[in-house]
C-alpha positions as CSV (number, residue, x, y, z in Angstrom):
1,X,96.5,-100.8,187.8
2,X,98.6,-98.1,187.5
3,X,101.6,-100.0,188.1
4,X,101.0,-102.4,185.8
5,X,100.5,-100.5,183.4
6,X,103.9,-98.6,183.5
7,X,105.0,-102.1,183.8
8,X,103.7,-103.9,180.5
9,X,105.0,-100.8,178.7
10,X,108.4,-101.0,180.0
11,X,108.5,-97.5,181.7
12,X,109.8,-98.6,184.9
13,X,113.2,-97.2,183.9
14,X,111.9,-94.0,183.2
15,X,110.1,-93.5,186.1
16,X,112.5,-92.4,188.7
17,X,111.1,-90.3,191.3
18,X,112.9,-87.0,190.0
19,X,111.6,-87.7,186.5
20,X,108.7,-88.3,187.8
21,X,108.3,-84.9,189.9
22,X,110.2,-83.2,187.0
23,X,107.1,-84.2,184.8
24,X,104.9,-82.8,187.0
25,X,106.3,-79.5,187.8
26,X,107.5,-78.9,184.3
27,X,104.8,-80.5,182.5
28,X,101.1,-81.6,184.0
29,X,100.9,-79.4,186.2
30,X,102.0,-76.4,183.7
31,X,98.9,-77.3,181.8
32,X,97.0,-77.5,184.6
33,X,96.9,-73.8,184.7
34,X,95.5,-73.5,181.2
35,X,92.3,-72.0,181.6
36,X,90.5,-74.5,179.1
37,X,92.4,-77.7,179.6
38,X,92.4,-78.3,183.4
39,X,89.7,-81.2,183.7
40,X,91.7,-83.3,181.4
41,X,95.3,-82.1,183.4
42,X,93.5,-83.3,186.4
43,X,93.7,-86.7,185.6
44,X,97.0,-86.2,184.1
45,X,97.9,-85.1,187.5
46,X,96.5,-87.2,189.9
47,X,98.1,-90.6,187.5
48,X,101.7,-88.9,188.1
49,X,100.9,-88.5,191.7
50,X,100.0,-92.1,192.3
51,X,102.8,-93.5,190.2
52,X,105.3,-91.0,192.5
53,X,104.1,-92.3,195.5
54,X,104.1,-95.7,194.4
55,X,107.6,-95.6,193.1
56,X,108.9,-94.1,196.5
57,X,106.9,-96.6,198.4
58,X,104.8,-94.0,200.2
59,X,101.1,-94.8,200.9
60,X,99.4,-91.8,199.5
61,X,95.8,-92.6,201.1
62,X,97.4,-92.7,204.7
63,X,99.6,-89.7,203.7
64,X,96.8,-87.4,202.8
65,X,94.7,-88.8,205.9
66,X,97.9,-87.7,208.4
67,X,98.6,-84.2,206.5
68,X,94.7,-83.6,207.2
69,X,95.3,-84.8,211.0
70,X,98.3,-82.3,211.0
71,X,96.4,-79.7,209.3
72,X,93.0,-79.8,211.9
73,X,95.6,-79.9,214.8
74,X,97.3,-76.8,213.8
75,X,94.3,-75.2,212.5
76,X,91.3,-76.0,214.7
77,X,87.9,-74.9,214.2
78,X,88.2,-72.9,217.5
79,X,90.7,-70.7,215.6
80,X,88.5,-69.6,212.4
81,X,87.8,-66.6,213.7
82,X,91.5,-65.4,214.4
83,X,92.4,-66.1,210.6
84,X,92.2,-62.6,208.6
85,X,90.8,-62.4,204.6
């Protein structure tokens, strides 16, 4: 959906992965850190996210499903304990 819509409104040219990481870091996810606004940045982030991974051809479900297999390899449950607050 989120293709097409970039699409119909002729932003495909626009959306170059640096812009598009450039309007994240610089932009969505500046306001994300606004105390009051963050519910709506959110969504804000999560659309340029999906439209970055799109864009570079990278399957974001499967990416985020290996980073967590990554993540519970280096970090098993085992190891809680050894991890200092």
């Amino acid at each position: 959906m989120l293709a097409v819509f970039a699409r119909e409104r002729d932003w495909e040219s626009f959306h170059s992965p640096r812009n598009l990481l450039l309007a994240l870091v610089f932009g969505e996810v500046g306001e994300l850190s606004e105390i009051f606004q963050w519910r709506g940045e959110l969504s804000d982030v999560i659309l340029y996210l999906v439209r970055l991974a799109h864009v570079c051809n990278v399957n974001l479900g499967e990416a985020a499903l290996e980073k967590l297999r990554k993540n519970a390899s280096k970090y098993p449950v085992d190891n809680r304990q050894l991890i200092k607050h």
